[in-house]
N, C-alpha and C positions, 0 to 999 in steps of 0.2 A: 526395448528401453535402453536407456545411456545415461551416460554423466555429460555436464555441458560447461566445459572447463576453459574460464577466455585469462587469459595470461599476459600481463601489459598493454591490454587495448588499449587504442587510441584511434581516434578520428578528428579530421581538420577539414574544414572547407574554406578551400583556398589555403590562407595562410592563416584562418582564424580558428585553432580548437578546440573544439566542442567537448571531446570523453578524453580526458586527463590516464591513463595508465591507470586501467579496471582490472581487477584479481579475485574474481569469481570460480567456486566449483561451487556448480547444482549438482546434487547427489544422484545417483540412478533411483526413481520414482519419485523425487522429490517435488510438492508443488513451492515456485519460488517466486517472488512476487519481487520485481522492481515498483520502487515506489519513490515519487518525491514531485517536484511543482513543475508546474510547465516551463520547456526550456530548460530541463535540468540534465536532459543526454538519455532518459530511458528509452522513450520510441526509438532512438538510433540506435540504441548499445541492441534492443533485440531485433532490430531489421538486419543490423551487422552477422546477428547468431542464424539468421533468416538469409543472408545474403542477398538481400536486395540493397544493402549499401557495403561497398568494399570499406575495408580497415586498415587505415595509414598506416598501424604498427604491431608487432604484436601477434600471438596469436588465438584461434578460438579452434577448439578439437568437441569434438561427441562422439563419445565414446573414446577410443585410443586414435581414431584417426583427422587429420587437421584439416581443415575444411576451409584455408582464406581463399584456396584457387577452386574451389566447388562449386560447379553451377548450383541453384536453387533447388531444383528439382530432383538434383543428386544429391541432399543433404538427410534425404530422409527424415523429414521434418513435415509439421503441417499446423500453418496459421489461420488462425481467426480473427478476421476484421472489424474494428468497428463501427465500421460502415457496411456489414454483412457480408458483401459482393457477390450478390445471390445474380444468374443471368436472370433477366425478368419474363422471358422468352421460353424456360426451360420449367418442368414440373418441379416440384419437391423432390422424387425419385430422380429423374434426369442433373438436377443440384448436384443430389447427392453421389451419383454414381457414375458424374464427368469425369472425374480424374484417374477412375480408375477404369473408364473407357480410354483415355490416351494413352494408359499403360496397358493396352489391350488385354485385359483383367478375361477370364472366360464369365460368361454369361452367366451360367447357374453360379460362380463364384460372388461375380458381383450381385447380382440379386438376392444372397444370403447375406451378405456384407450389410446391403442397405438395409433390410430388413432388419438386422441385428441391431444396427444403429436406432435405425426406425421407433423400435420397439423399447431400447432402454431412453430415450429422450422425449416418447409418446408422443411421437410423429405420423404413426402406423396410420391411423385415420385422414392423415392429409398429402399423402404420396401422390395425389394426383392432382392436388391444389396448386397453381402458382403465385410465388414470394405476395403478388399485388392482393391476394384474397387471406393472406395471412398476417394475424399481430405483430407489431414488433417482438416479442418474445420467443413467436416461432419462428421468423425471421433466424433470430440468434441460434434459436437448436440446430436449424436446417446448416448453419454457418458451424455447427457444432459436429454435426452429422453428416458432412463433406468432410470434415479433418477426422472424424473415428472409423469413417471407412479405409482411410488408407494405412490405417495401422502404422503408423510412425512410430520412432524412437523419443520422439519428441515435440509434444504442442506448444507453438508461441500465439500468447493470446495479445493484442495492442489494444486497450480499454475496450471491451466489446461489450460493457454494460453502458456507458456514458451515453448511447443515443436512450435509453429506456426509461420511463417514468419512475419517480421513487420506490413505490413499494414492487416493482415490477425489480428492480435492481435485486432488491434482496431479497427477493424467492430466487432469481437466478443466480446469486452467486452460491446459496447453499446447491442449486440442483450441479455448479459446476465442480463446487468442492466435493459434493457424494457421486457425481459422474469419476473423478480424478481415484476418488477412494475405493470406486469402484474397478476402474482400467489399470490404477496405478503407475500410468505413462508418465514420464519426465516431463513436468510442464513448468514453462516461462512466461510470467503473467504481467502486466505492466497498467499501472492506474496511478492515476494522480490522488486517487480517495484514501485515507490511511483508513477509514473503516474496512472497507474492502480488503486491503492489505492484512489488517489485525484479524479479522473474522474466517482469511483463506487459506492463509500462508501456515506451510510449514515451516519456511525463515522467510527476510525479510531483509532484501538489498536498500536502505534508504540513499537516494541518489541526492546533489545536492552541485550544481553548475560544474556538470561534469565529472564528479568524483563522488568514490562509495564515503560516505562518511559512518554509517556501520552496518555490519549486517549482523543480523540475529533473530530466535524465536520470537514472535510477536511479543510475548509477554518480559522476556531478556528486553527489548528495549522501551519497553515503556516501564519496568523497574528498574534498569540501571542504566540511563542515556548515555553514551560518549560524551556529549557535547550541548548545547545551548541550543543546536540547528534540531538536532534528534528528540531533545527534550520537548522543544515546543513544536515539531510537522508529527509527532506521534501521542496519540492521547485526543479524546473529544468530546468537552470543549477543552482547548489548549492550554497547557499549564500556564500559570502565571508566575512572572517574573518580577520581581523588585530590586532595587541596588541596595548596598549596603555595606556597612562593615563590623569587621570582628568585634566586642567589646572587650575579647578576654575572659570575661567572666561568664562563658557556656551559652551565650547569644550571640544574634547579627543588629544591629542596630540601626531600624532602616528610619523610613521619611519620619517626622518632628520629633524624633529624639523614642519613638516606640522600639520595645525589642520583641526578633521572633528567639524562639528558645532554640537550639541545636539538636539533631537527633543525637540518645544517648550514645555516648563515644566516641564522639565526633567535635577534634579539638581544631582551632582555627587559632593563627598567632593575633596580636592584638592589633589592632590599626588595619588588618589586612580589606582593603575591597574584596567586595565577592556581589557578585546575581544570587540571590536568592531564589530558588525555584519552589513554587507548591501547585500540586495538582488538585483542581476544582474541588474534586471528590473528597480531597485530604484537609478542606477546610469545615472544620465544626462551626456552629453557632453556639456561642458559651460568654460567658457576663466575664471571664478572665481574657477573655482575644482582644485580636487590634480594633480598637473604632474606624468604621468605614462608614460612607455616606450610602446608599442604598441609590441606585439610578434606575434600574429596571427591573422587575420580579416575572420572571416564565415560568409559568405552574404545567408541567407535560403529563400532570397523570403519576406515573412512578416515581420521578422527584419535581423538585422546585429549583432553578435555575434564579442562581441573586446575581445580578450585575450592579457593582461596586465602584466608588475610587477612594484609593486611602492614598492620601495626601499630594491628587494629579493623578495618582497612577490609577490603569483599571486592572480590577480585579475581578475573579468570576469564580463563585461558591456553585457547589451544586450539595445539596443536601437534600436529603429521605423524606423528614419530615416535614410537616405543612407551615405554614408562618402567613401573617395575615402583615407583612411588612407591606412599605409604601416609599414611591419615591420621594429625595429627598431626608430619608430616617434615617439616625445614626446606628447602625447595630453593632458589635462586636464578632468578630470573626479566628477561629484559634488554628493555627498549622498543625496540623497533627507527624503529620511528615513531610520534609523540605528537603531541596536538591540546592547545592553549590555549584558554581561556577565559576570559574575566572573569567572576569570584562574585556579583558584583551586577547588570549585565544579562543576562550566562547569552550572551551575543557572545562569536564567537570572534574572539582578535586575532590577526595576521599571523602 
């Protein structure tokens, strides 16, 4: 195991760049999740940590030593793709115990390896299946179980849940977080999904057109965002935002003249614009809240999902209890807890 420390990265193709001066340390054991939309620089920042794309500037070390002139395969590293890249030709056993055939591994060595693998992914019964006779799921082990045999310092995962069916997603991301908890190996995980990110991560690089815009515990940034970008790619469904301004008098003042009330403490000078933030969950139904028009009601079982517009804008309650509400109804909606933001850097203030 290792620390995986990139220090003013950057990458360009051609003249046009891509990852702006990254300052990442993953800790030794750490599982560390890049996260943010497509085209935002993660699949390159971890091909970069992988060596399958050189880096314009900068550098990237695991452990104490630096690795931008390091072949691949001398990085002591081991990826898992999303697209598996299982041979189709080869058993489950032969998958798994290719690479450490090229490292001319001894025989009883490698056959305890696989089996080890085998056995904590519960593969044991299909070692002699190939990829075409197996689920997508096991697919993914097998892709799991080629990287635990070679005992790295460190796994890089690139979405390797995204080809798999919903509920299939989220049995395997718990079996990779109790695999990780189990090995303890320094893992680099990278998804566009912030469920996945919130549900995996030890912390949480949020990526954002090339630059870290923060990193922290899943729950560090869904209670205290940086920013306007962090507030709404973190959280699900996505905070809601309204414009607004100070009254002075311990509120914001948003669309026809309604005010949201300020969290206690929290003073704002008078006239000042601000975005108003509140998350789905932090909206009560109560006969004191803003009137909203009702557009859409999702009943999922555990809560009720209200989709709103108060005055254009939309808005999205999610409350416990049941409501027999209907499109077109005006109901009342109370912020329980609200984020600020400044309109022109997208910062949130105190």
């Amino acid at each position: 195991m290792a620390t995986v420390t990139l220090r003013d990265v950057r990458k360009s193709f051609g003249s046009t760049p891509v990852v702006h001066g990254v300052d990442i340390l993953i800790e030794d054991g750490e599982f560390c999740v890049l996260v943010g939309p497509s085209g935002c620089g993660k699949s390159t920042l971890l091909r970069m940590i992988a060596g399958l794309e050189e880096i314009s500037a900068g550098e990237i070390l695991i452990g104490e030593r630096v690795v931008n002139n390091v072949a691949p395969k001398e990085r002591d590293i081991a990826m898992v793709f999303q697209n598996y890249a299982l041979y189709p030709h080869m058993t489950v056993r032969d998958n798994m115990a290719f690479s450490l055939k090229l490292a001319r591994t001894p025989r009883e060595q490698m056959q305890q390896r696989v089996a080890e693998a085998a056995g904590i992914l519960g593969l044991t019964d299909y070692l002699e299946r190939y990829p075409r006779q197996l689920s997508g799921g096991q697919r993914q082990r097998v892709a799991m179980g080629r990287a635990i045999v070679r005992k790295p310092q460190v796994f890089l995962f690139d979405e390797p849940l995204s080809n798999l069916d919903a509920k299939l997603r989220v049995s395997m991301r718990t079996e990779i977080k109790a695999l990780h908890q189990r090995l303890k190996t320094t893992s680099v995980y990278v998804t566009h999904d912030q469920i996945e990110a919130m549900t995996m991560a030890d912390r949480i690089v949020v990526m954002n057109a090339g630059r870290v815009e923060q990193i922290g515990s899943p729950l560090d940034l869904y209670d205290n965002p940086a920013n306007l970008f962090v507030a709404g790619f973190i959280g699900s469904p996505a905070m809601n935002f309204v414009p607004g301004k100070a009254t002075g008098n311990g509120s914001i003042s948003v669309a026809q003249g309604h005010d949201i009330p300020l969290n206690a403490g929290v003073k704002v000078e008078a006239g000042r614009e601000v975005i108003v933030g509140v998350r789905p969950e932090h909206l009560a139904v109560s006969a004191s809240g803003l009137p909203v028009e009702v557009v859409v009601v999702e009943p999922t079982g555990a809560d009720t999902q209200i989709f709103c517009k108060l005055a254009g804008v939309d808005i999205t309650a999610v409350v416990r209890e049941r409501h027999e509400f209907h499109p077109g109804e005006t109901i009342r909606l109370a912020p329980q807890l609200t984020f600020l933001f400044d309109p022109a850097s997208g910062a949130r203030l105190a």
